[in-house]
Backbone of each chain as ProteinMPNN parsed JSONL, in Angstrom:
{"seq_chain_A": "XXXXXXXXXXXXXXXXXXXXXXXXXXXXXXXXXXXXXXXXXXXXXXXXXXXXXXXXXXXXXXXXXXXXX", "coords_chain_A": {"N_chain_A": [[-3.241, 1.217, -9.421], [-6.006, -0.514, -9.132], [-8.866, -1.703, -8.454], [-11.739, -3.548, -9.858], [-15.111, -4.502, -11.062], [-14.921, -5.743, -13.711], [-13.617, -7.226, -16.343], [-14.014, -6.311, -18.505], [-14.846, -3.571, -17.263], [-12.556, -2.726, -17.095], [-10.964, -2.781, -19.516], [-12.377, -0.399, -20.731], [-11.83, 1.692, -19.032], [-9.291, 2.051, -19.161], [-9.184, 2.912, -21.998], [-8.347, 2.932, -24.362], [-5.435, 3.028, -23.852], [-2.328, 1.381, -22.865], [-2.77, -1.629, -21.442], [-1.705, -3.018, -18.306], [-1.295, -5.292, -15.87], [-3.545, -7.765, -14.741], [-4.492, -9.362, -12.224], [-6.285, -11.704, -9.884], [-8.763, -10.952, -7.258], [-8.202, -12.315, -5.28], [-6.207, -13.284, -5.725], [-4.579, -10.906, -5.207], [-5.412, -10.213, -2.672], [-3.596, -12.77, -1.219], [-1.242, -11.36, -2.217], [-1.247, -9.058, -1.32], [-0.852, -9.551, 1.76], [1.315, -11.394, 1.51], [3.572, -9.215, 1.538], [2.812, -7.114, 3.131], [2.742, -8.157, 5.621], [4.875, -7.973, 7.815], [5.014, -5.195, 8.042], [4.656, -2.904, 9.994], [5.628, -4.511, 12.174], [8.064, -4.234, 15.239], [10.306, -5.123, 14.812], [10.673, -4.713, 12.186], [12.703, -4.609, 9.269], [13.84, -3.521, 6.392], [12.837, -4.838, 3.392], [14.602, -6.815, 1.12], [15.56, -6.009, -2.531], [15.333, -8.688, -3.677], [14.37, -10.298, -2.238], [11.813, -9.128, -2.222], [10.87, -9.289, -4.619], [10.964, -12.531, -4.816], [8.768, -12.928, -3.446], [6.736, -12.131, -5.239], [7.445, -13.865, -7.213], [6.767, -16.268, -5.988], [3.969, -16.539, -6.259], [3.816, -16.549, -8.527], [3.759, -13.847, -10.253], [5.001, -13.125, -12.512], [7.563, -12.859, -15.381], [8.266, -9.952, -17.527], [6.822, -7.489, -16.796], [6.657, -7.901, -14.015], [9.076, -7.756, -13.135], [11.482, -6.032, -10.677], [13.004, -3.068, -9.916]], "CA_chain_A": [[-3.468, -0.079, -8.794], [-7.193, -0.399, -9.251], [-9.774, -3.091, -7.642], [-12.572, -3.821, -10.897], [-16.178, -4.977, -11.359], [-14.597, -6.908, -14.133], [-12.436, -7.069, -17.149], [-14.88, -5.136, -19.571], [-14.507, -2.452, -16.97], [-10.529, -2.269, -17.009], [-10.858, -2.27, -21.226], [-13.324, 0.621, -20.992], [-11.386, 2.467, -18.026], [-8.284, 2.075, -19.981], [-9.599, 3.363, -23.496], [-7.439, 2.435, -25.557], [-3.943, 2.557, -23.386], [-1.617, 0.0, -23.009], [-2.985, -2.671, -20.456], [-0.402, -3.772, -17.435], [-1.498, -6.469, -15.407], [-4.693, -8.205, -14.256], [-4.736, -10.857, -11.579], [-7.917, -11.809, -9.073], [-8.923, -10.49, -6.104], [-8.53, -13.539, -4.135], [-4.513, -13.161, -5.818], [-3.762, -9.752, -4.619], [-5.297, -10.862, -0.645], [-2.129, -13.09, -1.011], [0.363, -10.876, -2.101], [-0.991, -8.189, 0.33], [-0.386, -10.532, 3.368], [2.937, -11.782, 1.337], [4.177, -8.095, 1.176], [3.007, -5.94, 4.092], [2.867, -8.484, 6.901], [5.719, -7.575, 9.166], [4.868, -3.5, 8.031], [4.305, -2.861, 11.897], [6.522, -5.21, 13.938], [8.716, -3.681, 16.158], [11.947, -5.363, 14.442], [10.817, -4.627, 10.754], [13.928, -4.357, 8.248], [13.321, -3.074, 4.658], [12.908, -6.056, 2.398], [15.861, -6.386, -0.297], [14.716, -6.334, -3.804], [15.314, -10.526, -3.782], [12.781, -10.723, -0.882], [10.203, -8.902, -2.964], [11.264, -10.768, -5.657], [11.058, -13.984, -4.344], [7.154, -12.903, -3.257], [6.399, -11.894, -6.625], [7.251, -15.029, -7.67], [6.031, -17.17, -5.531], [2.537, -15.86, -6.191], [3.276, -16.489, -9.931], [3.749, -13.129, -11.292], [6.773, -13.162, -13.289], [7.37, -11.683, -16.784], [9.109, -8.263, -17.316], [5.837, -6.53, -15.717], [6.536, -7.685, -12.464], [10.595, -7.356, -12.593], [11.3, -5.357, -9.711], [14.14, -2.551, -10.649]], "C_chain_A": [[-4.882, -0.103, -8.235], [-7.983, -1.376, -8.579], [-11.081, -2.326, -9.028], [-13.983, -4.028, -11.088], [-15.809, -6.219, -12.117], [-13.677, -6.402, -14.967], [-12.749, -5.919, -18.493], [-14.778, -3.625, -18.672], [-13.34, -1.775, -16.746], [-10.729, -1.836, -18.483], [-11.316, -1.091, -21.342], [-12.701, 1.604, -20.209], [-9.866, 2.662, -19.116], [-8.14, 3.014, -21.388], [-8.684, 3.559, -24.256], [-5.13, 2.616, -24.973], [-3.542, 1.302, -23.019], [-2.248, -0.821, -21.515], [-1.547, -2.732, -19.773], [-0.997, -4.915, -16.996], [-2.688, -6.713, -14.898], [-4.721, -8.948, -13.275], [-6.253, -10.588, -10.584], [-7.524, -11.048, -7.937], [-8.141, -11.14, -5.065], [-6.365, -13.396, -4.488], [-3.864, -12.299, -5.063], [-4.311, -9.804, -2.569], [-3.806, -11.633, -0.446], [-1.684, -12.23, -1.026], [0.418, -9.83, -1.117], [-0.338, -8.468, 1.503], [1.052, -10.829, 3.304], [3.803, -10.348, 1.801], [3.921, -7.433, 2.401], [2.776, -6.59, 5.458], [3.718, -8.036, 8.105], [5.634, -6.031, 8.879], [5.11, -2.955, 9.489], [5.385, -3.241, 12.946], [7.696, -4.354, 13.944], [9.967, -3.868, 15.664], [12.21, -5.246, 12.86], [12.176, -4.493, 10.258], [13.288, -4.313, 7.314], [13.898, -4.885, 3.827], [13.708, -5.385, 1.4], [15.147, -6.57, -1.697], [14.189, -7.494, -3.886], [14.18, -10.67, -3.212], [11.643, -10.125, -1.199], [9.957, -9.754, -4.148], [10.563, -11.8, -5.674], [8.849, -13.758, -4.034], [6.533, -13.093, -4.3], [5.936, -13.528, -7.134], [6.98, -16.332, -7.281], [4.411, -17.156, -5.411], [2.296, -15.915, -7.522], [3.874, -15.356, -10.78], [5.107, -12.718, -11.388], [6.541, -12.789, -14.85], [8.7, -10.651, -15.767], [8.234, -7.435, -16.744], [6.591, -6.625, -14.685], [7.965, -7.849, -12.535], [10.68, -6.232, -11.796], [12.599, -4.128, -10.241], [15.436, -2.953, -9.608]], "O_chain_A": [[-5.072, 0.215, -7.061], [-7.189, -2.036, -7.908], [-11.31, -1.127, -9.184], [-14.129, -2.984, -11.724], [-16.058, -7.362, -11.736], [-12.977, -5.428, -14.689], [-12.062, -5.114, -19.123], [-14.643, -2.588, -19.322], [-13.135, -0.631, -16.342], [-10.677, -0.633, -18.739], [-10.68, -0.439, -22.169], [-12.986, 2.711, -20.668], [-9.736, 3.704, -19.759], [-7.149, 3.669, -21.709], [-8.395, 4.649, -24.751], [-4.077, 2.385, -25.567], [-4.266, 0.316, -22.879], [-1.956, -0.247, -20.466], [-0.485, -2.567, -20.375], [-1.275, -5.688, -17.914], [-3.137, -5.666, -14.432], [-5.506, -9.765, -13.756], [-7.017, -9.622, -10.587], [-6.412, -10.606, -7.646], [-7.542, -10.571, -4.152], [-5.494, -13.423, -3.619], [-2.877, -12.56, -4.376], [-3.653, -9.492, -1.576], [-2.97, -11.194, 0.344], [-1.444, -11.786, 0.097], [1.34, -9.544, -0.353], [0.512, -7.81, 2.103], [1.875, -10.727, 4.214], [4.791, -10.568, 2.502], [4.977, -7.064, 2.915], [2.617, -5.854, 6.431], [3.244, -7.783, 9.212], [6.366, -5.443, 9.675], [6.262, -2.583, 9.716], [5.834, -2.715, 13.964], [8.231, -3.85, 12.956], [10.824, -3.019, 15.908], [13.264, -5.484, 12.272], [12.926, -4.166, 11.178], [12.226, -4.924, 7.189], [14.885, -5.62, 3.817], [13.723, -4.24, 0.947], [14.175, -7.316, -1.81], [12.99, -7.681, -4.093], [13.143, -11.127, -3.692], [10.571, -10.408, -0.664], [9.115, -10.596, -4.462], [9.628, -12.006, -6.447], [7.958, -14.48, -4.481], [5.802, -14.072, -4.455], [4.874, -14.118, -7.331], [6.95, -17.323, -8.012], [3.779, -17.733, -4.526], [1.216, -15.589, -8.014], [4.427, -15.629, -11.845], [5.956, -12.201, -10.663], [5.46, -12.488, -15.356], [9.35, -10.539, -14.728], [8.744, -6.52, -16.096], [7.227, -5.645, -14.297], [8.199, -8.329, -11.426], [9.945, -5.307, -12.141], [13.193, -4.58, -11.22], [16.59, -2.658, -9.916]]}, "seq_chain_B": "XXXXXXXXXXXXXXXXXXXXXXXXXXXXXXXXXXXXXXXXXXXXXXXXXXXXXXXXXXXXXXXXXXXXXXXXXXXXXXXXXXXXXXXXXXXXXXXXXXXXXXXXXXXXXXXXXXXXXXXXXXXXXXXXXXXXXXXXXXXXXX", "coords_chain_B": {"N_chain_B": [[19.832, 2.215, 5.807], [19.933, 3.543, 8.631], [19.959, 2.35, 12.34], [19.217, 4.616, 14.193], [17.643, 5.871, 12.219], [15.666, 3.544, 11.546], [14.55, 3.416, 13.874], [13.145, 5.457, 14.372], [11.559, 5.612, 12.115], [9.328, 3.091, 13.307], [8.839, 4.221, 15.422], [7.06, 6.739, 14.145], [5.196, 4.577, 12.758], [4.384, 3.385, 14.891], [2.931, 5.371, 16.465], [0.992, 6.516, 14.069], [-0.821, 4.065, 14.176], [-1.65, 3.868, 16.669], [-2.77, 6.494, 17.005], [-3.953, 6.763, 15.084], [-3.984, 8.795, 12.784], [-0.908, 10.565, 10.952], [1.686, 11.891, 12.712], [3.027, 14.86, 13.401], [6.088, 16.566, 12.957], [6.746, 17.707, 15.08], [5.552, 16.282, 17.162], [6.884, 13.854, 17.563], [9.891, 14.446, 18.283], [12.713, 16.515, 18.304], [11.957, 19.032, 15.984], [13.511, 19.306, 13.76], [15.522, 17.771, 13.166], [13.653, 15.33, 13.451], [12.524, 15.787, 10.685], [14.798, 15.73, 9.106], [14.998, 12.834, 9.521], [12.514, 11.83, 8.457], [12.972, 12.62, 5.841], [15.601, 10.846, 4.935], [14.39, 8.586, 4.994], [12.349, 8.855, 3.39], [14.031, 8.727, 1.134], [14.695, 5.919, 1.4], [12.483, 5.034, 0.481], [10.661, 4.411, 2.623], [9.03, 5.364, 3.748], [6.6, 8.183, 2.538], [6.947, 11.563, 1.619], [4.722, 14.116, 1.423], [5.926, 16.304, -1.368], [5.885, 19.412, -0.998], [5.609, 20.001, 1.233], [6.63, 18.503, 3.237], [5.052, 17.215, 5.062], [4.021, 13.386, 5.872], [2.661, 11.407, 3.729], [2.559, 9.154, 2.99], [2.381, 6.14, 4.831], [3.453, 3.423, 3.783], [1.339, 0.458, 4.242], [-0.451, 2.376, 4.981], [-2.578, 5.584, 3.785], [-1.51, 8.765, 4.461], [-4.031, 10.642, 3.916], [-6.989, 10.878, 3.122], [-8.0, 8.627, 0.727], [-9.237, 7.133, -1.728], [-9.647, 4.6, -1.498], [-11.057, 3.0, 0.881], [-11.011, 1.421, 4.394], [-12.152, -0.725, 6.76], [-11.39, -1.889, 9.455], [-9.853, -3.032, 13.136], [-11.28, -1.747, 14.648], [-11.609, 1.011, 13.402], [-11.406, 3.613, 11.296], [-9.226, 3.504, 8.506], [-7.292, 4.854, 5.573], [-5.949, 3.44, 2.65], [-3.061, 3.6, -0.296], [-3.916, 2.192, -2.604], [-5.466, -0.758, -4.28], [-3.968, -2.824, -3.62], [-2.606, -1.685, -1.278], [-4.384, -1.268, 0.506], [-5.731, -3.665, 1.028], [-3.178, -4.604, 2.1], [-3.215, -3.083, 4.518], [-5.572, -4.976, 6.661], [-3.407, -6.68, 6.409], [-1.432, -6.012, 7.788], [-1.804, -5.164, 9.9], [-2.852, -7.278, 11.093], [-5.364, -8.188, 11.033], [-9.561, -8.642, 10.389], [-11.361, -7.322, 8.323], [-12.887, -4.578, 6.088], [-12.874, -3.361, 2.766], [-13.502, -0.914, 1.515], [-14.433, 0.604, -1.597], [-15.086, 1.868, -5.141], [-15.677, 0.996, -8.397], [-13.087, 2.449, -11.062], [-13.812, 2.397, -13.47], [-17.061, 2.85, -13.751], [-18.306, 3.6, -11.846], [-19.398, 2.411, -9.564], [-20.16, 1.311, -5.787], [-18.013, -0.617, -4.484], [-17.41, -3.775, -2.178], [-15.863, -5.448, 0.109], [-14.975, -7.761, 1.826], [-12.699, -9.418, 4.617], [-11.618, -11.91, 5.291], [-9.814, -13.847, 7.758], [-7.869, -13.863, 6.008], [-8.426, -13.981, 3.702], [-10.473, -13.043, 0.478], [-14.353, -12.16, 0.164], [-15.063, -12.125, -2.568], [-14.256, -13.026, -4.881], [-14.935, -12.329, -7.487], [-13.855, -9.933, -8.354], [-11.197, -7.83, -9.998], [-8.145, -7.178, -10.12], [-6.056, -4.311, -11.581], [-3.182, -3.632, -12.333], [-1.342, -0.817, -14.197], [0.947, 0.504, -13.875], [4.558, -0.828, -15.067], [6.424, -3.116, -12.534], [9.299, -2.643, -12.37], [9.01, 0.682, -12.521], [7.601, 1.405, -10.529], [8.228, 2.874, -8.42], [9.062, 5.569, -9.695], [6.587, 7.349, -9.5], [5.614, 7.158, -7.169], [2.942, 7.851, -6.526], [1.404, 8.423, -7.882], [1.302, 5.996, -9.038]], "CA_chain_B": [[18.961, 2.829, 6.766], [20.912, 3.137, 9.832], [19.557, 2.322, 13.537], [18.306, 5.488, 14.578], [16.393, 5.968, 11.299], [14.843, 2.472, 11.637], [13.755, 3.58, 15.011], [12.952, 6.798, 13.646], [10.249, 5.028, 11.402], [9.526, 2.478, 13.93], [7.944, 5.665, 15.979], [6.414, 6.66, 13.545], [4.358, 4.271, 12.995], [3.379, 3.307, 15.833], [2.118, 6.749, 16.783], [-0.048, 6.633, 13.351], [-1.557, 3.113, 14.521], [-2.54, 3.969, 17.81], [-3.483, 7.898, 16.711], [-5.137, 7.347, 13.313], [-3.382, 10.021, 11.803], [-0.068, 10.706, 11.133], [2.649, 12.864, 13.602], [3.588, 16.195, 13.217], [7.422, 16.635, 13.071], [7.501, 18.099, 16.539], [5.344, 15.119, 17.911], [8.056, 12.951, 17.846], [11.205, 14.857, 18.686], [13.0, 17.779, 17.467], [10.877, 18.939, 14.593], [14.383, 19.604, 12.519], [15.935, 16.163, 13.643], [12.693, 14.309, 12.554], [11.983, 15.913, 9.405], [15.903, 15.317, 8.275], [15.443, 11.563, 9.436], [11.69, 11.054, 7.671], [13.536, 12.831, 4.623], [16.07, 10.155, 4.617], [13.229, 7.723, 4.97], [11.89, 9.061, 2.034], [14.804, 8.663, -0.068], [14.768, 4.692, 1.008], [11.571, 4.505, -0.078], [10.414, 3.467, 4.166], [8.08, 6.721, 4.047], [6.279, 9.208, 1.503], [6.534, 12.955, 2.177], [4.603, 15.529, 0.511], [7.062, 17.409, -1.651], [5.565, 20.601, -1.012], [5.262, 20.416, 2.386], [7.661, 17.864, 4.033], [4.279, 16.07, 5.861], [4.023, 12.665, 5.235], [1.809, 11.8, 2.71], [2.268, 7.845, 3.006], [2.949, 5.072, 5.738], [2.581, 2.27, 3.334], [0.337, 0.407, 3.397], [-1.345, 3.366, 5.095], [-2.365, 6.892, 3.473], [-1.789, 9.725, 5.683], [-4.534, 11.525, 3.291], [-7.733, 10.4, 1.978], [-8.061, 8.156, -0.812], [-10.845, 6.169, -2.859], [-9.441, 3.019, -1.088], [-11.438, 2.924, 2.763], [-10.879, -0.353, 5.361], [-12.227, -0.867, 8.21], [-10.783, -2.861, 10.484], [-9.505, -3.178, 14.249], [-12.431, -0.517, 14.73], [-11.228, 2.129, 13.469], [-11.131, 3.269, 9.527], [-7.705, 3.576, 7.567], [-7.122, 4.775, 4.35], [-5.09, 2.622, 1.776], [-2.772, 4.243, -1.264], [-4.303, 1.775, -3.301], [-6.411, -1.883, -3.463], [-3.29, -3.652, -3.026], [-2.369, -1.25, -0.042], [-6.285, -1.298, 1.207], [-5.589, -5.035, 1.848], [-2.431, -4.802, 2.948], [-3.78, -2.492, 6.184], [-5.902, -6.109, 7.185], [-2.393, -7.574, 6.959], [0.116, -5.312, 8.503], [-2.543, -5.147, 11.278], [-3.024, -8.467, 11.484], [-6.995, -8.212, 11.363], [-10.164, -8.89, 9.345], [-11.838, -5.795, 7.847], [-13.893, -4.375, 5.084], [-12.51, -2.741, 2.18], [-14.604, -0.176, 0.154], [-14.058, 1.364, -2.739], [-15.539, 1.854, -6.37], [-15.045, 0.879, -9.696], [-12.889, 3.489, -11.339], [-14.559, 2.942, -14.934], [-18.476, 2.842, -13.766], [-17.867, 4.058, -9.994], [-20.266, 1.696, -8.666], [-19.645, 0.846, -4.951], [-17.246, -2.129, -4.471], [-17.227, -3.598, -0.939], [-14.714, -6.474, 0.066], [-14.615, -8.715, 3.361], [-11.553, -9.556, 4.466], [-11.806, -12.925, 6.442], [-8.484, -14.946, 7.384], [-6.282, -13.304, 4.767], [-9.394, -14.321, 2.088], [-11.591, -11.78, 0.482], [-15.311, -12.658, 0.242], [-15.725, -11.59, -3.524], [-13.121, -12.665, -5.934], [-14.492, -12.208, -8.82], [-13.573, -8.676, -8.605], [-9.904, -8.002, -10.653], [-6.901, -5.893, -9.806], [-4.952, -3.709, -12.548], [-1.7, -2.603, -12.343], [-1.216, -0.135, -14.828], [2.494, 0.514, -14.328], [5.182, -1.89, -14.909], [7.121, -3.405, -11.269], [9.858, -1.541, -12.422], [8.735, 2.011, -12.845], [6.326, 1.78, -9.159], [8.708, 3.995, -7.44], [9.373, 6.526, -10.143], [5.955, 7.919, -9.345], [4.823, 6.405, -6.447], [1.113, 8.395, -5.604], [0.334, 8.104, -9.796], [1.747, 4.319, -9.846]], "C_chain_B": [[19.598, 2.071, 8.357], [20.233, 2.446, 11.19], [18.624, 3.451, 13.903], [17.618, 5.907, 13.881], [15.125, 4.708, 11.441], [13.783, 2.653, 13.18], [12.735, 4.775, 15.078], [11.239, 6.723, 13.182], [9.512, 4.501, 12.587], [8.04, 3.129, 14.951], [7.05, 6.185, 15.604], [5.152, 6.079, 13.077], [3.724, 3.794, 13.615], [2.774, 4.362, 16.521], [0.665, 6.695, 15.371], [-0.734, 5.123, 13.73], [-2.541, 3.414, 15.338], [-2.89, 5.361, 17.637], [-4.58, 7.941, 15.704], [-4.861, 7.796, 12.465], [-1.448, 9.651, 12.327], [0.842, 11.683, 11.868], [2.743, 13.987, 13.11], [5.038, 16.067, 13.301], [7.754, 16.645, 14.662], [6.597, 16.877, 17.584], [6.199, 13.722, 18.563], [9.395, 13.066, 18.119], [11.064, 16.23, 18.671], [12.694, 18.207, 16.157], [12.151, 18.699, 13.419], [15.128, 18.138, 12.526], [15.299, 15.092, 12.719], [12.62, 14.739, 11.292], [13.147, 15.71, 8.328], [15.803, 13.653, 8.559], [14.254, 11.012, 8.294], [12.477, 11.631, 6.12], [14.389, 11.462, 3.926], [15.637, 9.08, 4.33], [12.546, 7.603, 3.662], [12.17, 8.25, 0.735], [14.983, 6.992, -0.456], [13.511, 4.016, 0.701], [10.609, 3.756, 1.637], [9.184, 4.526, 4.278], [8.091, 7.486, 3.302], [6.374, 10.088, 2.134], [6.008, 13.421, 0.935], [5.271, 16.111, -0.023], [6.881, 18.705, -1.54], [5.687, 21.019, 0.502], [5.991, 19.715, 3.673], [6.833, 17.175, 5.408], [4.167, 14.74, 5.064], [2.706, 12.216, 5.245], [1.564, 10.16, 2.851], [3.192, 7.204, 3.804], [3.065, 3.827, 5.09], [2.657, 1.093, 4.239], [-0.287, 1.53, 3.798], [-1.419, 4.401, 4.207], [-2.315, 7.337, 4.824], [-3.567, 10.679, 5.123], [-5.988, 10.508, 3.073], [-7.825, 9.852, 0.883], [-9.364, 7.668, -1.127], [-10.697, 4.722, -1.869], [-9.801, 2.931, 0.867], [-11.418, 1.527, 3.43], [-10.852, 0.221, 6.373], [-11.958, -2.256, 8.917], [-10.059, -2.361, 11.831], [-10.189, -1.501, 15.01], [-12.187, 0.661, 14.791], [-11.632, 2.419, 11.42], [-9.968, 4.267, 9.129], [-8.394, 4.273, 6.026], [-5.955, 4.343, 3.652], [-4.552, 3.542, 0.331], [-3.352, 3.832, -2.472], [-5.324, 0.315, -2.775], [-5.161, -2.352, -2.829], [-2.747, -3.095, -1.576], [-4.019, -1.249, 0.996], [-5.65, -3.025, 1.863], [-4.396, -5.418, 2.642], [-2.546, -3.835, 4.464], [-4.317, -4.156, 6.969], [-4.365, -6.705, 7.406], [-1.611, -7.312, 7.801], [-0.886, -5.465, 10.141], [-2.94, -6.601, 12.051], [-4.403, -8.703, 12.088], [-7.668, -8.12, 10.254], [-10.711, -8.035, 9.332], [-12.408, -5.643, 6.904], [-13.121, -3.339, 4.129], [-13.347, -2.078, 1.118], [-13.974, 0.983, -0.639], [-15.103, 1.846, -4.08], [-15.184, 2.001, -7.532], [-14.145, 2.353, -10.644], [-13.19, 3.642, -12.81], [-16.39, 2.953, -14.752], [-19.182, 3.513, -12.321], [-19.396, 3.386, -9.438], [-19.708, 1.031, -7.364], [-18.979, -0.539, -4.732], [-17.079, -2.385, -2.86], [-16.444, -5.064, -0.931], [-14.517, -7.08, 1.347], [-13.29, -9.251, 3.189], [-11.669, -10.747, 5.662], [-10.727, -14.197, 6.462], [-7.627, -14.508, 6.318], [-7.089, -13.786, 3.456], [-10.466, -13.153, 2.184], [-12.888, -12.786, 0.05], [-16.146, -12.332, -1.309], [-14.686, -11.63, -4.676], [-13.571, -12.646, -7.253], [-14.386, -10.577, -9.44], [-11.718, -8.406, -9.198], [-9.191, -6.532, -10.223], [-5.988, -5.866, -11.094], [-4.428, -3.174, -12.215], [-1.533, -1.943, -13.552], [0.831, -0.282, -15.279], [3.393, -0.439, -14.026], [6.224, -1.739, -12.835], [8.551, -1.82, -11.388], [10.062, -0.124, -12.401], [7.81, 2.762, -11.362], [6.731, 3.219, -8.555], [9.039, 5.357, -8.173], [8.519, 7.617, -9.98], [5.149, 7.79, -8.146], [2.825, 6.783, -6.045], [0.478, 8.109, -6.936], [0.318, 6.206, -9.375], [0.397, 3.489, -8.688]], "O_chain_B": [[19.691, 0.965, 8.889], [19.729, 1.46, 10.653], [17.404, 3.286, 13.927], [16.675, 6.497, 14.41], [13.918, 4.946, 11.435], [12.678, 2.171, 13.43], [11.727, 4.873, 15.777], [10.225, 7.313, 13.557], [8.892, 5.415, 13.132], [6.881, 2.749, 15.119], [6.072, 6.315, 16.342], [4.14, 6.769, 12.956], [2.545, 3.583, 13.332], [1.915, 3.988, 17.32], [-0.507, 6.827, 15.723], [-1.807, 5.303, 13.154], [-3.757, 3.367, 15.153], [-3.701, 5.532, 18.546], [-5.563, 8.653, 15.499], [-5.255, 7.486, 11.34], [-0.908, 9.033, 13.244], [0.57, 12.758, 11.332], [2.367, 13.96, 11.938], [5.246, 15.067, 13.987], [8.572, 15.99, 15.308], [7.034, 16.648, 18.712], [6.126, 12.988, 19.549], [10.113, 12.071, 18.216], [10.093, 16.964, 18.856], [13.257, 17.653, 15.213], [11.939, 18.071, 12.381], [15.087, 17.533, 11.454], [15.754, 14.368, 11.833], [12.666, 13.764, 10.542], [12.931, 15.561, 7.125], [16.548, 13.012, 7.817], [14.528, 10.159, 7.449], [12.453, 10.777, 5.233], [14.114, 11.013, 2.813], [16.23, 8.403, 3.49], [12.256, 6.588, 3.03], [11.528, 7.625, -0.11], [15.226, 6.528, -1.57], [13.365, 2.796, 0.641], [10.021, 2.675, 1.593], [8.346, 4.239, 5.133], [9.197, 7.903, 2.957], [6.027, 9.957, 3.308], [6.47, 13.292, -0.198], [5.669, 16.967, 0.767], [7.803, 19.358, -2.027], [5.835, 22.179, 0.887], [5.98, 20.17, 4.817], [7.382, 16.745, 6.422], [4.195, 14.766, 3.834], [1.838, 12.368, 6.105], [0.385, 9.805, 2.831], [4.408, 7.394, 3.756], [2.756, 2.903, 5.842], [3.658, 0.738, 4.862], [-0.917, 1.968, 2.835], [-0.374, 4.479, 3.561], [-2.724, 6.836, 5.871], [-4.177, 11.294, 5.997], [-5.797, 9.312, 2.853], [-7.736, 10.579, -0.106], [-10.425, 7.997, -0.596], [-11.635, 3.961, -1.63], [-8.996, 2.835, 1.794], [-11.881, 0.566, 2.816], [-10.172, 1.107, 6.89], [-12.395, -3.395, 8.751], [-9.605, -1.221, 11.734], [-9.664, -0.571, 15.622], [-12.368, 1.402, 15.758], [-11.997, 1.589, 10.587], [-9.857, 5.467, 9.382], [-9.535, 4.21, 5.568], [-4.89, 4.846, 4.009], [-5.435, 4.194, -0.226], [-3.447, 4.633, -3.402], [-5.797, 0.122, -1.655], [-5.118, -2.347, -1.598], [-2.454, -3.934, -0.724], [-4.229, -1.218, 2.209], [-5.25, -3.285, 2.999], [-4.391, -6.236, 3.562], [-1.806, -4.109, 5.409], [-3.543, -4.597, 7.818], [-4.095, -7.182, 8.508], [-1.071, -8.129, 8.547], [-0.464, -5.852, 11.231], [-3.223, -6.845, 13.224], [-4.655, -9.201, 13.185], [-7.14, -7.732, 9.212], [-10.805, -7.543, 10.456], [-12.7, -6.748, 6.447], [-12.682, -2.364, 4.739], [-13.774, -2.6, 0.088], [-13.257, 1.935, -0.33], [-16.157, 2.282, -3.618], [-14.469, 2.938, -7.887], [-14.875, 3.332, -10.8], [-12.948, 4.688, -13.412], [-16.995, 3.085, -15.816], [-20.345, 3.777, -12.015], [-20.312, 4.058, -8.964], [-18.823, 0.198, -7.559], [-19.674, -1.545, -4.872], [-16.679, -1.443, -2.176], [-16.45, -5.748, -1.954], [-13.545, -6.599, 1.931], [-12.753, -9.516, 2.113], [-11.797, -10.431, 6.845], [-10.658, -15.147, 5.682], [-6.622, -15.127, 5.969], [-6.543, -13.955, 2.365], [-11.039, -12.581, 3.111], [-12.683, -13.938, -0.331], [-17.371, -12.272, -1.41], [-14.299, -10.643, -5.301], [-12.79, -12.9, -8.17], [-14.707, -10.148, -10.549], [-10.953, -9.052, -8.482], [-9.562, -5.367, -10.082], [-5.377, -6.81, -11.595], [-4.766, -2.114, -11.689], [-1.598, -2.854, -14.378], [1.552, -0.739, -16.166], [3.303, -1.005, -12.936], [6.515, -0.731, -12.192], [8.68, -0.715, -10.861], [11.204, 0.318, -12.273], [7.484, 3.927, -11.133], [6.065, 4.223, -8.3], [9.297, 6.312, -7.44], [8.979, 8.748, -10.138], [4.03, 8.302, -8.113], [1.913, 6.143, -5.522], [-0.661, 7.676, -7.111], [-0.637, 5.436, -9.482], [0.192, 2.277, -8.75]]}, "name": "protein", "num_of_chains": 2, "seq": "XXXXXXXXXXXXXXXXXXXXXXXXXXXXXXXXXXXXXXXXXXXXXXXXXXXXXXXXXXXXXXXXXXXXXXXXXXXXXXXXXXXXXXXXXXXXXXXXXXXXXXXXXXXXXXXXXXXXXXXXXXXXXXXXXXXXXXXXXXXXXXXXXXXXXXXXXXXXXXXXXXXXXXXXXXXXXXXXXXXXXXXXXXXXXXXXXXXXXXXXXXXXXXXXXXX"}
């Protein structure tokens, strides 16, 4: 789970293995914030698969990549 | 994850917030106590241990360890398991920060503002390699 220059430097970092997923910068600031906001608070509970889920896909990334197990 | 594990954690990390680093077993209790509750912790996926060594290895989003992925924020500097854990430190902390890193096909420095829950440089791209499904089978590779 890499951070890029660009997309010519994922192809070239990659060399010839199978690609997974790409999205922007500015995408994964969301899902950070979606995903590890309450990390910390005092009353955390473990998110259920659904509730990562549900992030996932409210952020778009859906497919069989981002199926959660 | 029962009560006294959740509190367990709970402890946990708020000792690595306000320390920097992560606990020692016997920092937080009975060393044999804690190291059977972060075990169980482990197993729900709430906390990494080292398998060699039964220290933990990851708070996510925090590392306990050194990585490639540095943020600074709430004046201090973190290390992240990855980007997407690098940015999630600004979130869990609920502060704006700087995330540096470098490309891992040209390793040219990458630096990243973190202002309001927006970074200051998107046309930089995040790859996931391994599918959603498979994250936890390896978690420190994935």
């Amino acid at each position: 789970m890499n951070l890029f220059r660009s997309e010519e430097h994922i192809v070239r970092w990659l060399g010839g293995r199978e690609p997974g997923a790409t999205i922007s910068a500015a995408k994964l600031a969301e899902l950070a914030y979606a995903w590890w906001d309450d990390r910390i608070a005092p009353d955390w509970r473990p998110h259920t698969r659904e509730q990562n889920q549900a992030i996932l896909e409210r952020l778009g990334l859906t497919g069989e990549f981002w199926q959660l197990p | 994850m029962d009560d006294s594990d959740l509190e367990l954690r709970r402890r946990t990390y708020a000792f690595f917030v306000e320390h920097g680093r992560a606990p020692a077993a016997a920092e937080l209790g009975e060393s044999d106590e804690v190291l059977a509750g972060w075990r169980r912790l482990h197993e729900e996926h709430a906390v990494v241990l080292s398998p060699a060594t039964d220290e933990l290895r990851m708070l996510n989003p925090f590392s306990a360890v050194p990585t490639a992925y540095r943020v600074r924020t709430g004046g201090r500097w973190w290390y992240g398991n990855c980007a997407w854990d690098a940015f999630g430190i600004c979130a869990a902390l609920h502060a704006d920060g700087r995330v540096e890193t470098s490309c891992p096909d040209c390793g040219e420095p990458l630096v990243v503002e973190v202002r309001d829950e927006r970074v200051d440089d998107e046309s930089l791209l995040f790859h996931v390699l391994v599918p959603a499904a498979r994250w936890w089978d390896d978690i420190v590779f994935t």
